[in-house]
Backbone as CSV, one residue per row, in Angstrom:
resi,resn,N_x,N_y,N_z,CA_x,CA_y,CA_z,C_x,C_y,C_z
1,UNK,17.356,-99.958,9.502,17.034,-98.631,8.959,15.571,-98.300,9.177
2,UNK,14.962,-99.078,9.302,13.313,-98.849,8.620,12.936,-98.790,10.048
3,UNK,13.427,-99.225,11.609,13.535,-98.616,12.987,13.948,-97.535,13.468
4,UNK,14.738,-97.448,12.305,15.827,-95.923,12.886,14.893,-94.874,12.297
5,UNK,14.340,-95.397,11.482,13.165,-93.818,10.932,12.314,-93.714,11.451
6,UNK,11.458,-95.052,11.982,10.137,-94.831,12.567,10.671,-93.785,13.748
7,UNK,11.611,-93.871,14.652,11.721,-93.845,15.706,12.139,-91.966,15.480
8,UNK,12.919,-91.674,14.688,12.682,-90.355,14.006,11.699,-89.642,14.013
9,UNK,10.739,-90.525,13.232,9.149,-90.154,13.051,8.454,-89.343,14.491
10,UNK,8.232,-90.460,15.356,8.022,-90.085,16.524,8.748,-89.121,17.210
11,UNK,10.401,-89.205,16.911,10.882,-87.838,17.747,10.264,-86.780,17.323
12,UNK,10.198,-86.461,15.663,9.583,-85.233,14.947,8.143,-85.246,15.638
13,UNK,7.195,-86.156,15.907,5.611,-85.751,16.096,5.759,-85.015,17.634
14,UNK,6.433,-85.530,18.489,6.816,-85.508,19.611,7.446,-83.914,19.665
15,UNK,8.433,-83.756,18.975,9.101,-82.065,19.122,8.158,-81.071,18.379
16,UNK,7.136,-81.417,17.724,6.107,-80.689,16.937,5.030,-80.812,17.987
17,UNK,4.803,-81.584,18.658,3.665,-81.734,19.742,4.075,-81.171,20.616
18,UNK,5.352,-81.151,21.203,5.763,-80.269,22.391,5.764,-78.267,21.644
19,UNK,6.332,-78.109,20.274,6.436,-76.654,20.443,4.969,-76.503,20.025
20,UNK,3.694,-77.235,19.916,2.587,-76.470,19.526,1.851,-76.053,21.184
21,UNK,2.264,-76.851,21.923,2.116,-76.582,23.199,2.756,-75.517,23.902
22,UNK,4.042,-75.316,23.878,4.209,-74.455,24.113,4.027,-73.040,23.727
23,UNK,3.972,-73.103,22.226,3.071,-71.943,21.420,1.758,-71.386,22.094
24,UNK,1.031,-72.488,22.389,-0.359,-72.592,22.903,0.012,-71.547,24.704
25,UNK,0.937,-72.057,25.188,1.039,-71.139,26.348,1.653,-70.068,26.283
26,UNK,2.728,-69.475,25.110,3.065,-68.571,24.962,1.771,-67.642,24.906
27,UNK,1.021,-67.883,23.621,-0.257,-67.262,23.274,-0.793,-67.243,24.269
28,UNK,-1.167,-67.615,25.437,-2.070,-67.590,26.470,-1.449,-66.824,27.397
29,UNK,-0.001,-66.858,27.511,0.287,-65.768,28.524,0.488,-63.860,27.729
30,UNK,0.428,-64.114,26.174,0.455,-63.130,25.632,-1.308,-62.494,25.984
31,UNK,-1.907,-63.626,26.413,-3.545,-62.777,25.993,-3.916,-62.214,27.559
32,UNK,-3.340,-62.839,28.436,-3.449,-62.638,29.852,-3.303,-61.076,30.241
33,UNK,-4.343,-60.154,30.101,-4.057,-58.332,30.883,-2.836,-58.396,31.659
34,UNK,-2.045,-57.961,31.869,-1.063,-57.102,32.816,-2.199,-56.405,33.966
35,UNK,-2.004,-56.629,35.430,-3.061,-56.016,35.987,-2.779,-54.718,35.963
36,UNK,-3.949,-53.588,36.164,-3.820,-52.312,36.912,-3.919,-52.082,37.745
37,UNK,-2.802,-51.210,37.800,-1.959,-50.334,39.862,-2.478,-48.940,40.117
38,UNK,-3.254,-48.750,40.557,-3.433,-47.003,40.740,-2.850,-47.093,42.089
39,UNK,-2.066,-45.789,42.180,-1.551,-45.050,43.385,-1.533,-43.916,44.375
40,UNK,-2.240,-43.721,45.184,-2.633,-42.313,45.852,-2.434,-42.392,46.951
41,UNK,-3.185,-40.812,47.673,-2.366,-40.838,48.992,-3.685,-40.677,49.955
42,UNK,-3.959,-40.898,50.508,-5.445,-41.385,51.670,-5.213,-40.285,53.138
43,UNK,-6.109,-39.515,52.955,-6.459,-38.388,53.693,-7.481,-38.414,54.986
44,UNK,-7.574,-38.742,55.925,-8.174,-38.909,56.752,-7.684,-38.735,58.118
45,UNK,-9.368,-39.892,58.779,-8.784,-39.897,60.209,-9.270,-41.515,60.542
46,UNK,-8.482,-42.192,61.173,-8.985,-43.609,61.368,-9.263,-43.698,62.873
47,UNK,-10.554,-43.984,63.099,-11.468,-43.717,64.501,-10.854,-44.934,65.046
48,UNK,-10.878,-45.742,64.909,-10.198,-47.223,65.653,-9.296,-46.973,66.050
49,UNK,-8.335,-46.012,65.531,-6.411,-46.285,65.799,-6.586,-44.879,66.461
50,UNK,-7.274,-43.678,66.360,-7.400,-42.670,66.812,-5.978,-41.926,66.473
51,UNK,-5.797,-41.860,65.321,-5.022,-40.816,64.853,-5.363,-40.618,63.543
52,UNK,-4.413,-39.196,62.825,-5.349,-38.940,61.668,-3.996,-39.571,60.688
53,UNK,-4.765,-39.780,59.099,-3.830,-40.564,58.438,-3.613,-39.398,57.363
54,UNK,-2.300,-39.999,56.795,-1.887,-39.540,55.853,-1.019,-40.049,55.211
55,UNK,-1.514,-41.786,54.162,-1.061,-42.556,53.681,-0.807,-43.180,52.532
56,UNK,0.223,-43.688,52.011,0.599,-44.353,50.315,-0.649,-45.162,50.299
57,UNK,-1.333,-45.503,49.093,-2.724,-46.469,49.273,-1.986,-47.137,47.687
58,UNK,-2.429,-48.255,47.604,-1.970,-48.801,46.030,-3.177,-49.915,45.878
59,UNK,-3.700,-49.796,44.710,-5.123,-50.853,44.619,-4.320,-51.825,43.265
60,UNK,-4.561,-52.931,43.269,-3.774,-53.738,42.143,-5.259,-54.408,41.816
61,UNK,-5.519,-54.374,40.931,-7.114,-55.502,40.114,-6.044,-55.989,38.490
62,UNK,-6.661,-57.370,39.006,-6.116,-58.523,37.901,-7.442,-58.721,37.357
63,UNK,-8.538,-58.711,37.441,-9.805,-58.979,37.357,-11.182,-58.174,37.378
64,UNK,-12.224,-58.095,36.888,-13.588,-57.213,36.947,-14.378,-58.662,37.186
65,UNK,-14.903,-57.935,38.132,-16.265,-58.565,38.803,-17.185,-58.986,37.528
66,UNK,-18.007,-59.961,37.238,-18.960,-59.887,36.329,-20.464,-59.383,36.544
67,UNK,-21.572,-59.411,35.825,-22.527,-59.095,35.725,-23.287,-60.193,36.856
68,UNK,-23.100,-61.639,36.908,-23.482,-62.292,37.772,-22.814,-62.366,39.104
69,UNK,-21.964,-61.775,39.272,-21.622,-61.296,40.483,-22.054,-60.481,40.799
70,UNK,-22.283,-59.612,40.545,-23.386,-58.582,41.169,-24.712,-59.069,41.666
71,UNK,-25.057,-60.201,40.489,-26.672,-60.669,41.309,-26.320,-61.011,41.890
72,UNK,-25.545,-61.863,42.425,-25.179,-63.129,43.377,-24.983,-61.896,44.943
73,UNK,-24.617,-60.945,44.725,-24.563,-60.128,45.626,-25.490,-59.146,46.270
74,UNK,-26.247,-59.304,45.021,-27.361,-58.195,45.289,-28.639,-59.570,45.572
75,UNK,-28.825,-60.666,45.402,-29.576,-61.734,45.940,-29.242,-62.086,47.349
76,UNK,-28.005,-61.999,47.843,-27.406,-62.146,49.136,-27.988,-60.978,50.200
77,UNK,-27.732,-60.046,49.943,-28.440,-58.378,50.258,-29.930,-58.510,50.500
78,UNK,-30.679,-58.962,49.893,-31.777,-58.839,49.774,-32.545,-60.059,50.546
79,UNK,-31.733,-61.331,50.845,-32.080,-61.677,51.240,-31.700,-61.633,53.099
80,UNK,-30.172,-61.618,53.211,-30.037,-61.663,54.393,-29.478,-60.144,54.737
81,UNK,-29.711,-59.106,54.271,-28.858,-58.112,54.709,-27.421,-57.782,54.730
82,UNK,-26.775,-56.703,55.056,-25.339,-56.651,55.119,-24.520,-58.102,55.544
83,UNK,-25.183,-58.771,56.396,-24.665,-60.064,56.779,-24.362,-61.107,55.585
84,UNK,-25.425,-61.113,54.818,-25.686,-61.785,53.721,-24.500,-61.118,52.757
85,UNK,-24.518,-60.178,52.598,-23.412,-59.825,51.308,-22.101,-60.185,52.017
86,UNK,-21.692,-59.568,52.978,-20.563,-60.298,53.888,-20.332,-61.591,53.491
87,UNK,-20.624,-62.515,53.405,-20.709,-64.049,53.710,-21.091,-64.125,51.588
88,UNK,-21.489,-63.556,50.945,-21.429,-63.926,49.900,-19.792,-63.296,49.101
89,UNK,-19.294,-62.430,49.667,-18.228,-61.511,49.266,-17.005,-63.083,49.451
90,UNK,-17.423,-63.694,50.997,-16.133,-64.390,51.481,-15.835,-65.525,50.530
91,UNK,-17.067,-65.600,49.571,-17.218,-66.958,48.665,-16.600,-66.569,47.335
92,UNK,-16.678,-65.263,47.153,-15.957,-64.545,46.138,-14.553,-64.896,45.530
93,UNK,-14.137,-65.441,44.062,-12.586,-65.245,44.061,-12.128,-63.983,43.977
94,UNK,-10.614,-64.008,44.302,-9.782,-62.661,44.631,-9.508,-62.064,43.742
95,UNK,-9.998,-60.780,43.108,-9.765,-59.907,42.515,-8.908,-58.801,42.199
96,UNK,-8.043,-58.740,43.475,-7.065,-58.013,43.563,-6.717,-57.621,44.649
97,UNK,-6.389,-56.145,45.380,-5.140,-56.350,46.409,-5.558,-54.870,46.515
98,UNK,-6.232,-54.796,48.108,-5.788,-53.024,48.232,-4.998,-52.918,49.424
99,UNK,-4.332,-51.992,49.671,-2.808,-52.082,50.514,-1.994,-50.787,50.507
100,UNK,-2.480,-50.758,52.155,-1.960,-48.911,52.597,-0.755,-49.277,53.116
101,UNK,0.176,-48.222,53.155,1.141,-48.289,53.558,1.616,-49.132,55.193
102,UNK,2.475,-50.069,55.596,2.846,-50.116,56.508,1.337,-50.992,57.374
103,UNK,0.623,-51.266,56.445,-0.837,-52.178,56.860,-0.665,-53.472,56.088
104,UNK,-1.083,-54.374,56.412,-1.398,-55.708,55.542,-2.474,-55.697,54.582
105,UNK,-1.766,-55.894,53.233,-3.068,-55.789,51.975,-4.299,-56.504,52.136
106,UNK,-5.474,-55.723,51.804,-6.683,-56.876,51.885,-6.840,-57.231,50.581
107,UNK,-7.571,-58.025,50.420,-8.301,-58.993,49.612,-9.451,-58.593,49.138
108,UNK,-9.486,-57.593,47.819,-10.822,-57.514,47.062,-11.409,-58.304,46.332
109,UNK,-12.763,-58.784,46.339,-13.183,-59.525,45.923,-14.738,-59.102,44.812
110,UNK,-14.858,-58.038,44.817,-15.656,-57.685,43.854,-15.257,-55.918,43.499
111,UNK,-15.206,-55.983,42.309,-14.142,-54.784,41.690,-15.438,-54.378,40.348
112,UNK,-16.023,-53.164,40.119,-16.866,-52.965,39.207,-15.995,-51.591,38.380
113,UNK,-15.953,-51.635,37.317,-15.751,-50.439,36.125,-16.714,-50.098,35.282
114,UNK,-16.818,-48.696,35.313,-17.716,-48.017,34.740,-17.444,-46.807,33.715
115,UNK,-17.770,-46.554,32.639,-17.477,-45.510,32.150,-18.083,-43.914,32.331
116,UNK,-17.368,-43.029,32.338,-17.880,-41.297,32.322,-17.553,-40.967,31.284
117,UNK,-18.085,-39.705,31.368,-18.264,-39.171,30.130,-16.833,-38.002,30.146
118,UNK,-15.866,-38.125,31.384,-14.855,-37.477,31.477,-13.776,-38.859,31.305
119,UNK,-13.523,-40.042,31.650,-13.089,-40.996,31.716,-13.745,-42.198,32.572
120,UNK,-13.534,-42.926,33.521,-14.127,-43.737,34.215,-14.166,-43.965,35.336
121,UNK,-14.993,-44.884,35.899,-15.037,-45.115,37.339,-15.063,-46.599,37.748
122,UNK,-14.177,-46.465,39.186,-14.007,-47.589,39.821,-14.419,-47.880,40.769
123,UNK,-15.365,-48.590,41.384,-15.798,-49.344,42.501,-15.457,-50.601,42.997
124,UNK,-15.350,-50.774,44.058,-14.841,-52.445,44.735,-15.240,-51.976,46.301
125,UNK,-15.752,-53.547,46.502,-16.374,-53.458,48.255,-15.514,-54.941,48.785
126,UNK,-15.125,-54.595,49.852,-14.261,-55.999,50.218,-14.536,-55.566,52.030
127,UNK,-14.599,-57.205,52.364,-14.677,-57.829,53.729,-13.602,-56.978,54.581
128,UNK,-13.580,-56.048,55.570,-12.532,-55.261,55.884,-12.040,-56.070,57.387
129,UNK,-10.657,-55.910,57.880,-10.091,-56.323,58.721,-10.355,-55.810,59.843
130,UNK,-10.614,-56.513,61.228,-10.857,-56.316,62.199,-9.659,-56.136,62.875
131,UNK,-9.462,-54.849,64.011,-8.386,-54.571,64.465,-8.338,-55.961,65.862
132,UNK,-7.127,-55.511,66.853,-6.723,-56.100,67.682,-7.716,-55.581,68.750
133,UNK,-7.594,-53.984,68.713,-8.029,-53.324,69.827,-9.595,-53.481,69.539
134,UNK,-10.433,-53.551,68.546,-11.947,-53.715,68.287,-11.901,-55.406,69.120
135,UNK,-11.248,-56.219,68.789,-11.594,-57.479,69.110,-11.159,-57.340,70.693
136,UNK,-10.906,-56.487,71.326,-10.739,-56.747,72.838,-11.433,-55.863,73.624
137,UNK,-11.991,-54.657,72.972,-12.914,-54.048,73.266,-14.785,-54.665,73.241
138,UNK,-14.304,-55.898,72.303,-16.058,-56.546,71.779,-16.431,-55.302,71.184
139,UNK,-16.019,-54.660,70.338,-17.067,-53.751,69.907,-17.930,-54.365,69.173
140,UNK,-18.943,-53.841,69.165,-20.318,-54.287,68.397,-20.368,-53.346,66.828
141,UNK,-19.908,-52.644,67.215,-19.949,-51.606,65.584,-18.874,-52.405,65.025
142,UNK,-18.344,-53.038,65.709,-17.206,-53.898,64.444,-17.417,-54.764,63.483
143,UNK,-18.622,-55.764,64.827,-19.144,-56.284,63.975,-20.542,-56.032,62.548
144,UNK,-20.904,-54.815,62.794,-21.804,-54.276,61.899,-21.306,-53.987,61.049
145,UNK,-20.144,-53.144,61.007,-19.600,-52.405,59.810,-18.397,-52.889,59.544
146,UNK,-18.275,-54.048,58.699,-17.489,-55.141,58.459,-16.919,-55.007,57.135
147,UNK,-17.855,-54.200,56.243,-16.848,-53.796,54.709,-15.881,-53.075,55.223
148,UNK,-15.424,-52.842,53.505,-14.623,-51.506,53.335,-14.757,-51.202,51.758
149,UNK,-15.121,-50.301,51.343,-15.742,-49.614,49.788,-14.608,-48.671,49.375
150,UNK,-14.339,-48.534,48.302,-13.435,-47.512,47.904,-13.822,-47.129,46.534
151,UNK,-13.948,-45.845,46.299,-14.270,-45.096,44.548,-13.122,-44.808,44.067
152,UNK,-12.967,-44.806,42.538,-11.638,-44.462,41.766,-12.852,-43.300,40.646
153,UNK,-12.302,-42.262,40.456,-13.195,-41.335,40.038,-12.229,-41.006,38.501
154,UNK,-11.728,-41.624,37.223,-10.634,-41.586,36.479,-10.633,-40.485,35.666
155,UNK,-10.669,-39.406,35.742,-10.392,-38.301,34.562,-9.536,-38.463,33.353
156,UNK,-9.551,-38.050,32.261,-8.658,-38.113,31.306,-8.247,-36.733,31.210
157,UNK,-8.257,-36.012,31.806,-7.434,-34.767,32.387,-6.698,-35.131,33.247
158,UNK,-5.458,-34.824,33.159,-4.412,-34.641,34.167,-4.619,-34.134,35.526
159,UNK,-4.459,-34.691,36.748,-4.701,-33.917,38.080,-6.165,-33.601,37.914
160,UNK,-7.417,-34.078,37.663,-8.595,-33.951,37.628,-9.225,-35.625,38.736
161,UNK,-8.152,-36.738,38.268,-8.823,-37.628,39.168,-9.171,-37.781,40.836
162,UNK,-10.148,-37.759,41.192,-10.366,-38.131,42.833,-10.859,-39.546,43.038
163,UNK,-11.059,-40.030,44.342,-11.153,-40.535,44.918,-11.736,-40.550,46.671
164,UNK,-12.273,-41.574,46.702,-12.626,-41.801,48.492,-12.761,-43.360,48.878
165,UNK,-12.142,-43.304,49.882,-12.416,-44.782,50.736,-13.156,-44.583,52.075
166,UNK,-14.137,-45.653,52.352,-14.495,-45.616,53.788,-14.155,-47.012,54.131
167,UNK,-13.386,-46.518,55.200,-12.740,-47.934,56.233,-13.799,-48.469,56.565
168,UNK,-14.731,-48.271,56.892,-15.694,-49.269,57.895,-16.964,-48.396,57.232
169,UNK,-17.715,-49.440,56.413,-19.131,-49.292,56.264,-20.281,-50.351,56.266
170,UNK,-21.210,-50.418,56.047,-22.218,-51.018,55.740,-23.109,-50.513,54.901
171,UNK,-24.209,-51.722,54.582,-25.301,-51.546,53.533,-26.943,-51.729,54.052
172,UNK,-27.125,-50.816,53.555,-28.379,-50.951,53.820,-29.624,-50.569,53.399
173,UNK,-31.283,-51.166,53.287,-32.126,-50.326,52.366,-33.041,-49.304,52.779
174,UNK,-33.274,-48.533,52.054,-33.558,-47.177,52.632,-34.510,-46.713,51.715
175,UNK,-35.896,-46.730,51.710,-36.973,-46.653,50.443,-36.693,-47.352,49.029
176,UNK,-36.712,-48.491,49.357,-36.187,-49.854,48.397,-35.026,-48.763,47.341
177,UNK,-34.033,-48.860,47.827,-32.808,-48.536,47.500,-31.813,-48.517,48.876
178,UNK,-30.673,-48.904,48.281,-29.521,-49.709,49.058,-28.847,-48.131,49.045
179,UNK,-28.105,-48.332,50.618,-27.560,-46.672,50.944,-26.448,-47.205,51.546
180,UNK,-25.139,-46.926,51.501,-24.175,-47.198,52.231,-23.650,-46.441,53.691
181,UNK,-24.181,-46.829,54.742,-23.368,-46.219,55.686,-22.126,-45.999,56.400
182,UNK,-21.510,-45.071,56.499,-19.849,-45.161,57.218,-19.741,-44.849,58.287
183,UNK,-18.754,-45.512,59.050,-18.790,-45.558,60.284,-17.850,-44.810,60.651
184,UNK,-16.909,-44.229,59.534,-16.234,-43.354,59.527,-16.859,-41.893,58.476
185,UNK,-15.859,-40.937,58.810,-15.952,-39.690,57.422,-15.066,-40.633,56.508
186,UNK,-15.499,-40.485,55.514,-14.539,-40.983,54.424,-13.164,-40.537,54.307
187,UNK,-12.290,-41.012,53.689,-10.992,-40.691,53.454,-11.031,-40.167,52.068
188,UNK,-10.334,-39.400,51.771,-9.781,-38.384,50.718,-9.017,-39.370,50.048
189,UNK,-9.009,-39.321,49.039,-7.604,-40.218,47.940,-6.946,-38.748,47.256
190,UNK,-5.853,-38.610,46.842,-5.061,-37.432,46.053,-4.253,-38.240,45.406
191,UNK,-4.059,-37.228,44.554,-2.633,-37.527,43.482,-2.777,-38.787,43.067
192,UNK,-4.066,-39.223,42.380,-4.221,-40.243,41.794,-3.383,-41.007,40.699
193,UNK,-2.396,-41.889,40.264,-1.601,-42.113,39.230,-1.944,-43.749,38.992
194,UNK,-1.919,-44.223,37.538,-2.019,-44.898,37.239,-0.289,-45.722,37.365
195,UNK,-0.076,-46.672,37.496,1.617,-47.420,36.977,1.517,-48.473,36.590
196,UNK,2.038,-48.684,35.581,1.895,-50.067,34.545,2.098,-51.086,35.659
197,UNK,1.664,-52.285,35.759,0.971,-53.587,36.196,2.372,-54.501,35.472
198,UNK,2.857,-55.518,36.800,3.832,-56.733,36.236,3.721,-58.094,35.962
């Protein structure tokens, strides 16, 4: 008898040790954000592919960049130039997912939110993909203008939000302040919508 209980004992510490654990991950996947999906439609013209677009765009962020990510980026900048932030971006973890229609999603890696005084704003700069036809051409502007930047402009008015992306830009300083150049006209974002995150 006095085996048959100990051994009880232990099943009970054991099934109390397993559901506080699992409690422990319930709670942790309860505290975990649901990411946000904004959805729009991308207005342009893409100089590489030489036709004009008119495309589904969907940005997914699981994550905000922190405050030391920014230095770490803006120390990279300053020291080596657009090259330098390039190469500090690639060291970056993944932040989320931007992804046009019928294209392969890239990989954002620094995502900033900001508040307005109408609702808020979104910024993210990510390492942009080099085409087939740039890499057989050697273009040299390919290799310069190696981001890709996109604004989320959030109204809390209905049909008030905009947006813009530039496919291909760079950074650069311009009377000690950083100026972004595009190598394109920017693209238009419309019909901005938020959709709950899975």
């Amino acid at each position: 008898m006095q085996i048959s209980r100990r051994i009880n004992l232990t099943g009970l510490g054991t099934l109390i040790f397993v559901l506080l654990i699992l409690a422990g991950v319930y709670s942790f996947a309860q505290d975990k954000p649901k990411p946000q999906v904004f959805q729009a439609m991308a207005r342009g013209t893409g100089e590489q592919l030489g036709r004009s677009y008119g495309v589904g765009v969907e940005v997914t962020i699981e994550s905000y960049s922190s405050p030391e990510d920014k230095q770490i980026l803006m120390d990279a900048f300053l020291k080596n130039g657009n090259q330098g932030l390039v190469n500090a971006l690639k060291k970056m973890p993944v932040r989320g997912k931007l992804w046009f229609s019928g294209e392969v999603p890239y990989d954002i890696t620094y995502i900033r939110e900001f508040l307005t005084p109408n609702g808020r704003m979104i910024r993210l700069v990510t390492n942009r993909f080099v085409t087939l036809a740039e890499r057989r051409g050697n273009a040299q502007w390919a290799q310069d203008y190696s981001l890709s930047a996109l604004e989320l402009t959030l109204s809390t008015e209905k049909g008030k939000s905009t947006g813009v992306f530039l496919p291909a830009c760079q950074f650069s300083m311009q009377e000690n302040e950083i100026h972004v150049e595009p190598r394109e006209n920017p693209w238009r974002l419309d019909d901005i919508r938020e959709k709950e995150g899975k």
